[in-house]
C-alpha positions, 0 to 999 in steps of 0.5 A: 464801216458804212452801210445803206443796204436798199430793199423793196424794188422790183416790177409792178404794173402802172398804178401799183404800190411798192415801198422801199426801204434803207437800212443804215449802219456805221452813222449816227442815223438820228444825225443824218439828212436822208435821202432818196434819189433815182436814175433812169437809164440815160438821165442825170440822178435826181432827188426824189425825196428828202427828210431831214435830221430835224424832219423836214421832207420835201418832194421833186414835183413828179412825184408829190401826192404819190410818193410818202418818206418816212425814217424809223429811228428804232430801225435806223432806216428811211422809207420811200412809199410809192403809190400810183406808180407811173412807167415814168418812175422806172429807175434805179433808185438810190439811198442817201445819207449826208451829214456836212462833207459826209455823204453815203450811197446804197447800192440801188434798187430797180424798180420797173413800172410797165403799162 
């Protein structure tokens, strides 16, 4: 059974910190892109970062230079580093694994960001 269990969201105040974190189980985790993306209430989800099976990462522009993705393979989980945190960047945010026509979603995690 497949498993992306998401951690870490909660409030914090604008021009904070929080890390979140995705733990995967039941993949061949070295194998998979993952991914995190987010949704805000009334708005499409988005791709907030990106790091590939081979390492590549990339970034949505709202968030360069603030946020860092980073994946564990000793603890098969991908983390989102988020700093200087904006009240823009309040969504529900989402853990992703695809790998060809296989593709798996987290539960999500709020993270809030007041003024």
């Amino acid at each position: 059974q497949v498993q992306l269990v998401e951690s870490g969201g909660g409030l914090v105040q604008a021009g904070g910190s929080l890390r979140l974190s995705c733990a995967a189980s039941g993949i061949r985790f070295s194998f998979y892109d993952m991914g995190w993306y987010r949704q805000a209430p009334g708005k499409q989800r988005e791709l907030v970062a990106l790091i590939t099976s081979g390492g590549a990462i990339d970034y949505a522009d709202s968030v360069k230079g603030r946020f860092t993705i980073s994946r564990d393979y000793a603890r098969n989980a991908v983390d989102l580093q988020m700093n200087n945190l904006k009240p823009e960047d309040t969504a529900v945010y989402y853990c992703h694994a695809v790998l060809g026509p296989s593709n798996y979603w987290g539960q999500g995690t709020q993270v809030t960001v007041s003024s």
